[in-house]
C-alpha positions in Angstrom: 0.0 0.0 0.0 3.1 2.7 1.1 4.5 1.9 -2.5 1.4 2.4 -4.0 0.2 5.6 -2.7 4.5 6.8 -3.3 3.6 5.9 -6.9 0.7 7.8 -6.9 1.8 11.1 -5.4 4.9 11.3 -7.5 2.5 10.5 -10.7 -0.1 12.5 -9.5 2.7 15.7 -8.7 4.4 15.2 -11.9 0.9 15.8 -14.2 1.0 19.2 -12.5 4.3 19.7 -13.3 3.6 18.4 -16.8 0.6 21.8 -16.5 2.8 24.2 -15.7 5.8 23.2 -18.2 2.6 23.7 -20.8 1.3 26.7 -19.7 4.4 28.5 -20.3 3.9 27.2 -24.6 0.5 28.3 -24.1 -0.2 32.0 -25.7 -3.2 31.3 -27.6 -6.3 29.2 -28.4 -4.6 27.3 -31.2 -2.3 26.5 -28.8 -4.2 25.8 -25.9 -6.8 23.3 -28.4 -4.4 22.0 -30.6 -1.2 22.6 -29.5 -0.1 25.3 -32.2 -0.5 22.1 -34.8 3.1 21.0 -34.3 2.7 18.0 -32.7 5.1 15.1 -33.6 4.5 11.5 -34.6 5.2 9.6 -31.0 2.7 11.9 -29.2 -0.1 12.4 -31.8 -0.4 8.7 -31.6 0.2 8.1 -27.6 -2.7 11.0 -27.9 -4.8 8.9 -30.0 -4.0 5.6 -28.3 -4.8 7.2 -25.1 -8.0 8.5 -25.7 -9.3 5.9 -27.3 -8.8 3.6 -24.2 -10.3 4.4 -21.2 -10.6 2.3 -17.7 -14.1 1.1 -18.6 -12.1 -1.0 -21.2 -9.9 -2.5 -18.4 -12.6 -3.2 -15.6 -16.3 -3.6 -16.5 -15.9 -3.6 -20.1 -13.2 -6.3 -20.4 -14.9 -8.5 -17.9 -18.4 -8.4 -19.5 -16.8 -8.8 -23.1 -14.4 -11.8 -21.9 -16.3 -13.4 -19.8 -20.0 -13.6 -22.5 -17.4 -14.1 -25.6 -14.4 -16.0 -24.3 -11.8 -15.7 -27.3 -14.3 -14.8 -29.2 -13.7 -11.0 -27.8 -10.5 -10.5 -29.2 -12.0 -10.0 -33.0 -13.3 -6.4 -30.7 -9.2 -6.4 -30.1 -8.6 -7.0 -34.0 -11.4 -4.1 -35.3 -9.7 -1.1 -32.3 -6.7 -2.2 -33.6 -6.6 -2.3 -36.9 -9.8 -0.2 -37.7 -10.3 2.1 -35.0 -6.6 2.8 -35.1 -4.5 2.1 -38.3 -7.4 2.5 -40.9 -8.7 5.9 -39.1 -5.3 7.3 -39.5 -4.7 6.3 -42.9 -8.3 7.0 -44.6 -8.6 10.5 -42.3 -5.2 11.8 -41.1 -3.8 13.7 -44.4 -7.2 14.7 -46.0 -8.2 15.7 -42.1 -5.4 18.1 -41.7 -5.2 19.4 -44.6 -8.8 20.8 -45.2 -9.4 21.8 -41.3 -6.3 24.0 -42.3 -8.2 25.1 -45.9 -11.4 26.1 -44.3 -9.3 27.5 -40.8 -11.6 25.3 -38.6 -10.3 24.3 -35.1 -13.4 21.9 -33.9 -15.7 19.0 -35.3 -18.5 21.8 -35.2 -16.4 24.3 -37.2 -15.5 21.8 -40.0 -19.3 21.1 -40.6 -20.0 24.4 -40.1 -17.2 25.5 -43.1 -17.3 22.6 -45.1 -20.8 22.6 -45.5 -21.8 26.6 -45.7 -24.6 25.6 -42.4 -24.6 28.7 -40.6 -26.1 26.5 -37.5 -24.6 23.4 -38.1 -22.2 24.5 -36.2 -24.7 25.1 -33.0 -26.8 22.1 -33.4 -23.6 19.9 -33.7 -21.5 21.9 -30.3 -25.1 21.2 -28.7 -24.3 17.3 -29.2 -21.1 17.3 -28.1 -22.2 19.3 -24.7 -25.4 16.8 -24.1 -23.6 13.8 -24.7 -19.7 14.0 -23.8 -19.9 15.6 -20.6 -22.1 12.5 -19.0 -19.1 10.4 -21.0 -16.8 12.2 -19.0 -18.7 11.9 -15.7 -18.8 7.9 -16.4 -15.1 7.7 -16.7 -14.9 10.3 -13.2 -17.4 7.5 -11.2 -15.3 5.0 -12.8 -12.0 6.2 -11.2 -13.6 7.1 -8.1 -14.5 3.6 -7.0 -11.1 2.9 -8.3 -9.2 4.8 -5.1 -11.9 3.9 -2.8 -11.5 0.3 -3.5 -7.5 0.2 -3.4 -6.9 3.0 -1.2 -9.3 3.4 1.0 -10.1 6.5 -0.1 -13.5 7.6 0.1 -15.6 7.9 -3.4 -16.4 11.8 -2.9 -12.8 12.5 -1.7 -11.7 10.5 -4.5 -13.5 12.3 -7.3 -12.0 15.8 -5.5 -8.7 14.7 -6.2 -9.0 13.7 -9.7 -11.1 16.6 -10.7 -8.2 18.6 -8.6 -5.6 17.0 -10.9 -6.7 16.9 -14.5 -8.6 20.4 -14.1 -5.0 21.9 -13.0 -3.0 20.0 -15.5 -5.6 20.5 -18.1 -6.4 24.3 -17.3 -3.0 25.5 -17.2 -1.2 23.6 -20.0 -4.3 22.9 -22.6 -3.5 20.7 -25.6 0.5 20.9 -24.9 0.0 19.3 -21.4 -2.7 17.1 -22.6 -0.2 15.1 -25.1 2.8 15.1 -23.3 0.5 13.3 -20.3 -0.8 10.9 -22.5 2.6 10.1 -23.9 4.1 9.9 -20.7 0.9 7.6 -19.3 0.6 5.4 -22.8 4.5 4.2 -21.6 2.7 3.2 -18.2 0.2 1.4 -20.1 1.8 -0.8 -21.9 4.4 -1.7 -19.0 1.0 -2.6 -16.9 -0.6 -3.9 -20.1 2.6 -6.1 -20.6 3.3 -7.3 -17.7 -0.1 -8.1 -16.3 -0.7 -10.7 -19.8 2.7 -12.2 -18.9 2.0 -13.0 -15.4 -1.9 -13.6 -15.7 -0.9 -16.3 -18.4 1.7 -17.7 -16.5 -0.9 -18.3 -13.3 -3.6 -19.5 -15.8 -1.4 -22.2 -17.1 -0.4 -23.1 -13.8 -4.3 -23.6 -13.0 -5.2 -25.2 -16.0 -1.8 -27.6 -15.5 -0.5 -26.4 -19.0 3.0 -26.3 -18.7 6.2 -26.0 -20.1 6.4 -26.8 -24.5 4.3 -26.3 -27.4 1.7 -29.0 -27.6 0.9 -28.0 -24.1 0.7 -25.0 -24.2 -1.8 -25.9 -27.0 -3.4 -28.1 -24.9 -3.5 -25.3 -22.6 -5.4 -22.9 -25.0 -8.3 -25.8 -25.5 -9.1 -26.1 -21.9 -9.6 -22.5 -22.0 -12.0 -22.9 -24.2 -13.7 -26.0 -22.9 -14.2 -24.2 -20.0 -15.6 -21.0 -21.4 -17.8 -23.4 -23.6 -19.1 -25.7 -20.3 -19.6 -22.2 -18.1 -21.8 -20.3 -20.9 -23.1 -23.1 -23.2 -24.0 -21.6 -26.9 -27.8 -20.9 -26.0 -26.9 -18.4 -23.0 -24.3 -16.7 -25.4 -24.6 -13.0 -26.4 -25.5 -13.3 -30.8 -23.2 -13.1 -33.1 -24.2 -10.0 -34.3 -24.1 -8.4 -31.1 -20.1 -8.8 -31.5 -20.4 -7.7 -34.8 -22.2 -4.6 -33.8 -19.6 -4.2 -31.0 -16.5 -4.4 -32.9 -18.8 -1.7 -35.5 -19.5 0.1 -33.2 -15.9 0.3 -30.9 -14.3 0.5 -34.0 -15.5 2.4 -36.8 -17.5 4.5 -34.3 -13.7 6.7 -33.4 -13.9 7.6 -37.1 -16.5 10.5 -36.0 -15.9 11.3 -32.3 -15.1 14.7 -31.9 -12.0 14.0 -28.9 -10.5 11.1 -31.5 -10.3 13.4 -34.8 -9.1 16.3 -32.9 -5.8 14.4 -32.6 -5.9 14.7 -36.9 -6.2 18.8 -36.9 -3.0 19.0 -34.6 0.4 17.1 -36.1 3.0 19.0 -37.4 3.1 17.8 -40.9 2.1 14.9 -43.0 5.1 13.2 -42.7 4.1 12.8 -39.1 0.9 10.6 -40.7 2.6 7.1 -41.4 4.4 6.8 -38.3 1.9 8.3 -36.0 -0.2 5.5 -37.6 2.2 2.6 -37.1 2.7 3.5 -33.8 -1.2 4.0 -32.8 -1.8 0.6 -34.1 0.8 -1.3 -32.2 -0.2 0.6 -29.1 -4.0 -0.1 -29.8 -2.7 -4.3 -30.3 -1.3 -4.3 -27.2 -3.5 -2.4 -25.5 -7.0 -3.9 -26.4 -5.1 -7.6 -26.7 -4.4 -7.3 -22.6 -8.0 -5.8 -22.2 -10.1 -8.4 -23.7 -7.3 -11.8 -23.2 -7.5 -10.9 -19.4 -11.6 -10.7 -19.9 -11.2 -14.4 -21.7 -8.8 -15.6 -18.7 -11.4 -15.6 -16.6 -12.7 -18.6 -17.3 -9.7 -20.3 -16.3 -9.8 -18.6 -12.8 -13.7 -19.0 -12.2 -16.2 -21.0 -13.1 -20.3 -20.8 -12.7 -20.2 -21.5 -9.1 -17.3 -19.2 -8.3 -17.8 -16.0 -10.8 -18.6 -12.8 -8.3 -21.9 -12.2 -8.8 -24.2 -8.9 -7.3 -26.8 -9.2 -4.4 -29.6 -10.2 -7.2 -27.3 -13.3 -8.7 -26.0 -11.8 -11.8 -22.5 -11.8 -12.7 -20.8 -8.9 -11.3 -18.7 -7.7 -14.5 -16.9 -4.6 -12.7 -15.2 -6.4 -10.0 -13.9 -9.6 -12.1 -11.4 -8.3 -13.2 -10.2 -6.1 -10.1 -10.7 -9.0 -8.0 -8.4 -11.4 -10.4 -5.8 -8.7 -10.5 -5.8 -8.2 -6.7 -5.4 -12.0 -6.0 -2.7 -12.5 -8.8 -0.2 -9.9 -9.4 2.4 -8.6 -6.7 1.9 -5.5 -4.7 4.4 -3.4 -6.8 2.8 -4.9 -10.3 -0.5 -4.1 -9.1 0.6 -0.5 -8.0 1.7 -0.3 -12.0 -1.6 -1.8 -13.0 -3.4 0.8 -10.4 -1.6 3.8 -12.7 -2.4 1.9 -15.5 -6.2 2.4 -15.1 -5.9 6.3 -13.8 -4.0 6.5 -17.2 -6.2 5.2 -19.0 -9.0 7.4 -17.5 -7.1 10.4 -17.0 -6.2 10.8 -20.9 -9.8 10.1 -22.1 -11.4 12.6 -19.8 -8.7 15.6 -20.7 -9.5 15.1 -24.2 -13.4 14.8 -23.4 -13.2 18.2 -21.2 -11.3 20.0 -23.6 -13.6 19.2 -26.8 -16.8 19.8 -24.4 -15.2 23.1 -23.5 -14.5 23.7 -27.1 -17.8 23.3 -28.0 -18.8 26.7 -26.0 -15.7 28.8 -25.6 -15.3 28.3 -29.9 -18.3 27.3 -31.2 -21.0 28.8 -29.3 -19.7 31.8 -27.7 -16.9 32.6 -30.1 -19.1 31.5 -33.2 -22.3 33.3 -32.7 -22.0 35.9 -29.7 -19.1 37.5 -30.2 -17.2 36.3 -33.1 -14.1 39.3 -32.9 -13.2 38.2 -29.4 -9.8 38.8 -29.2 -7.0 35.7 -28.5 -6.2 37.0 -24.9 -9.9 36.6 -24.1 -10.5 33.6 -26.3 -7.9 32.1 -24.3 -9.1 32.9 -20.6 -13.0 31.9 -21.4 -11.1 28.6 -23.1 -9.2 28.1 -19.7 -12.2 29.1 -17.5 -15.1 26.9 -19.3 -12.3 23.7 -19.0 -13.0 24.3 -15.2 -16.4 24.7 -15.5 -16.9 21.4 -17.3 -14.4 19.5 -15.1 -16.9 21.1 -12.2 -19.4 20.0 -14.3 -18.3 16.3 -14.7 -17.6 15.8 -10.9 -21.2 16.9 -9.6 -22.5 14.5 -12.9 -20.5 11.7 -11.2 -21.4 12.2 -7.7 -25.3 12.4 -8.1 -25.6 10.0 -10.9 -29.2 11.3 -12.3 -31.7 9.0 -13.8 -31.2 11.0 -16.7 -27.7 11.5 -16.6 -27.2 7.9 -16.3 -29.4 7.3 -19.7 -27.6 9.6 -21.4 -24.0 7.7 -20.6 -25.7 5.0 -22.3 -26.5 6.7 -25.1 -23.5 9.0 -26.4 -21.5 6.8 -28.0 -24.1 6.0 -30.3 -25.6 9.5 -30.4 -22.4 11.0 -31.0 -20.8 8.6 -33.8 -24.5 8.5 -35.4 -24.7 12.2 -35.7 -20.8 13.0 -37.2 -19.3 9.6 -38.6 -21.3 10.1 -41.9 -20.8 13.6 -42.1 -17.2 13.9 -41.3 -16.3 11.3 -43.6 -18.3 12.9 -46.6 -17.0 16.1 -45.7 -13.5 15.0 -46.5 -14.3 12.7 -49.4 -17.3 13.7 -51.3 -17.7 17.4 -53.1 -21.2 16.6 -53.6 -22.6 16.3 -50.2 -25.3 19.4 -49.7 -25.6 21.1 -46.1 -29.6 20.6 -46.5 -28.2 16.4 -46.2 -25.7 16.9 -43.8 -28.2 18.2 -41.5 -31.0 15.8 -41.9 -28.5 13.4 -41.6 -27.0 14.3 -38.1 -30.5 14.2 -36.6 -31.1 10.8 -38.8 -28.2 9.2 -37.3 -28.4 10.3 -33.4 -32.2 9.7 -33.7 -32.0 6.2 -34.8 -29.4 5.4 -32.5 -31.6 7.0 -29.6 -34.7 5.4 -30.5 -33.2 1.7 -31.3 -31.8 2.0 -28.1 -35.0 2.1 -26.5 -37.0 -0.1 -28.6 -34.4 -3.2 -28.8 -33.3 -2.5 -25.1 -30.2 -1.7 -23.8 -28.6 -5.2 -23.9 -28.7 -4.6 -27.7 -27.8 -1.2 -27.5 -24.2 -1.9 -29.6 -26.5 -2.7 -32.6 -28.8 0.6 -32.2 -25.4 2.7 -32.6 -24.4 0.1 -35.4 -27.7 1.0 -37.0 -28.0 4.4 -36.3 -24.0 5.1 -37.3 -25.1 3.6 -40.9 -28.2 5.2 -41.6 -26.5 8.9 -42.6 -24.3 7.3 -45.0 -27.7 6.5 -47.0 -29.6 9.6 -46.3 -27.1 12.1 -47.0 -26.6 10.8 -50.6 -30.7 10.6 -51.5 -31.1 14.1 -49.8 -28.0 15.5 -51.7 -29.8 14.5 -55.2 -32.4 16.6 -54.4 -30.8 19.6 -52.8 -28.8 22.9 -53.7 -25.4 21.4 -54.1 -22.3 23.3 -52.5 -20.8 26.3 -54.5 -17.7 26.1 -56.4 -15.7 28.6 -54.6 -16.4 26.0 -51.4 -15.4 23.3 -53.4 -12.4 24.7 -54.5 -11.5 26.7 -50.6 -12.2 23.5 -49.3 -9.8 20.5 -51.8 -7.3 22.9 -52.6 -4.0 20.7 -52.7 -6.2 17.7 -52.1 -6.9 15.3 -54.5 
């Protein structure tokens, strides 16, 4: 426990060091969203990996997957990996840089907004983001929370204080420059913890199973694995199928329009930084997403019907599987590792979640429609002070957990990825797309995703966003046939040097 907490401090004092460092770069909004666009290869992809993998991946997440799909989860590792990350970077990266810097747009709502000649496309779309990403960010807060309480004996409200204390400091005074140099700094940690805790968790399993030593059995201790996962959920108590198919849709193509993952795009310092940031990202995301879902499959090895946690009412208790495996399992220094793993996890996603939420006001709102000749020192302070507010925001979300707040958690991955993938992506690729389309299409796509959600119930809620991310990439062509198309002088503003 001393070691742990000794980790923790000098972690938890170095992010505020990491703030202040950043702060110091900071002299404008550019800087303070996107880092002056100069960031290199290494951290535009530690930023992307980062953000992409938060601790509900590593605790209830992982469990639930590995435990209702065995193996079977790791196809969800294959699609982050080599969808969510390498094919994002390569189909979106250049053409992503190059027109945000064409039409001078900073934010997912300004892109529409400029791409698309919708003079409130860019307030219907900074309304999303507020509605939607701040409950995300509160999840990831609760998540964290029980996190300290449960290892350090922290209580939850204490808990939330300090992490809101951190990342609002670290995020507040160093912006986008402190935000990447974090996430760098915390993907190293996670793949150390990742690393180490697949090593050691295999090593144990074997020694369960009595797999040990050469090639044949370690084979032979691969198909006990699954003979166990097979005799513990038999095929007829299995999620479907397409319920994985919809998950490793939705986890993987779904990145491809969140507003916190294609913000990473607008800032690298040249296109050169595209192909390695890429390479990179993905083997970050394999190793990352392989530990996540291989430890959910392991634990199948280490429980069994009888002996799976469950909650009060009998079901399986899918946040503390995995906690609980990793407390019995890995030494008290590993685990301290594993412990920073999770906050790093966490930490990274909800920086990049505040700052876009906070985007979507200070820029888009305020900036966009109330006083549009604001001038940089004040764009900066009202950037600086609405980070706050939102971090503020996302702890008193967290601590009262709302009916409605709890709904919309549910929702915004869905809601979100329905309402910009199809845009986004026909912004960068299609001239023909109208701004008549685009709209209709947002409120297609977050609709269907809503309303699925509720009709086919929330156990099916990865196909709703399946669904409700597809739907836009059929309107938006039929309405386009039938609307004012874009003018030239857009066209042209907009592909200039772009193929």
């Amino acid at each position: 426990m001393v070691f742990s907490v000794v980790l923790l401090v000098v972690f938890l004092a170095g992010m505020i060091a990491i703030g202040i460092w950043g702060m110091r770069k900071t002299t404008s909004l550019n800087d303070f969203f996107l880092g002056g666009r100069s960031v290199g290869p290494w951290i535009s992809a530690f930023a992307y990996g980062t953000t992409y993998f938060s601790a509900v991946l590593f605790i209830g997440f992982g469990g639930k997957i590995g435990w209702g799909y065995g193996p079977g989860g790791l196809w969800i590792a294959f699609g982050n990996a080599f969808v969510g990350a390498m094919l994002a970077w390569f189909v979106l990266g250049r053409r992503t840089r190059r027109m945000t810097q064409n039409l001078d747009a900073m934010t997912m709502p300004e892109f529409l907004q400029e791409r698309f000649e919708g003079k409130y496309l860019k307030m219907f779309a900074a309304i999303i983001i507020f509605v939607f990403l701040i409950p995300y960010s509160a999840s990831v807060f609760k998540g964290l929370g029980h996190l300290f309480e449960a290892n350090f004996g922290i209580p939850y409200d204490y808990a939330l204080l300090i992490m809101i204390g951190i990342t609002g400091i670290y995020l507040i005074l160093g912006g986008y420059f402190a935000v990447t140099l974090t996430d760098f700094i915390q993907g190293l940690i996670m793949i150390v913890g990742a690393i180490s805790m697949v090593a050691i968790l295999t090593v144990k399993a074997n020694e369960t199973r009595g797999a040990r030593g050469g090639d044949n059995q370690a084979m032979q201790g691969a198909s006990e694995r699954y003979q166990q996962f097979a005799s513990a959920i038999p095929p007829e108590k299995r999620p479907s199928k397409l319920i994985l198919a919809a998950l490793v849709f939705m986890t993987s193509f779904g990145v491809w329009g969140m507003p916190q993952m294609v913000q990473k795009f607008y800032a690298v310092k040249n296109e050169s930084v595209i192909t390695k940031a890429m390479i990179v990202t993905t083997l970050f995301s394999v190793i990352i997403a392989f530990a996540a879902y291989y430890t959910g499959a392991l634990t199948h090895i280490f429980y069994d019907s009888s002996t799976i946690i469950k909650t009060a009412d009998g079901k399986v208790a899918f946040d503390a599987i995995i906690p609980a495996l990793l407390t019995k399992y890995l030494p008290g220094a590993l685990m301290a590792v594993i412990l920073l793993l999770i906050l790093s996890a966490s930490m990274s996603t909800l920086s990049s979640l505040v700052l876009v939420s906070a985007s979507s006001v200070a820029i888009d709102l305020y900036k966009g429609h109330v006083e549009p000749n604001m001038s940089k020192e004040r764009s900066l302070l009202m950037m600086r002070f609405l980070s706050g507010v939102f971090v503020v925001l996302s702890y008193f979300v967290a601590k009262f957990q709302f009916a409605i707040i709890v709904e919309l958690m549910s929702l915004s991955w869905g809601a979100v990825a329905g309402a910009f993938m199809a845009p986004f992506f026909y912004g960068l690729y299609w001239k023909k797309a109208t701004h008549v389309a685009v709209l209709i299409g947002m409120f297609v796509g977050m609709g269907t995703s809503i309303s699925l959600y509720y009709i086919l119930g929330a156990p099916n809620s990865p196909l709703a966003a399946s669904i409700g991310m597809i739907v836009p990439f059929i309107v938006i062509p039929i309405v386009s046939a039938f609307t004012r198309p874009p003018s030239e002088a857009l066209i042209n503003r907009a592909f200039a040097n772009i193929g």
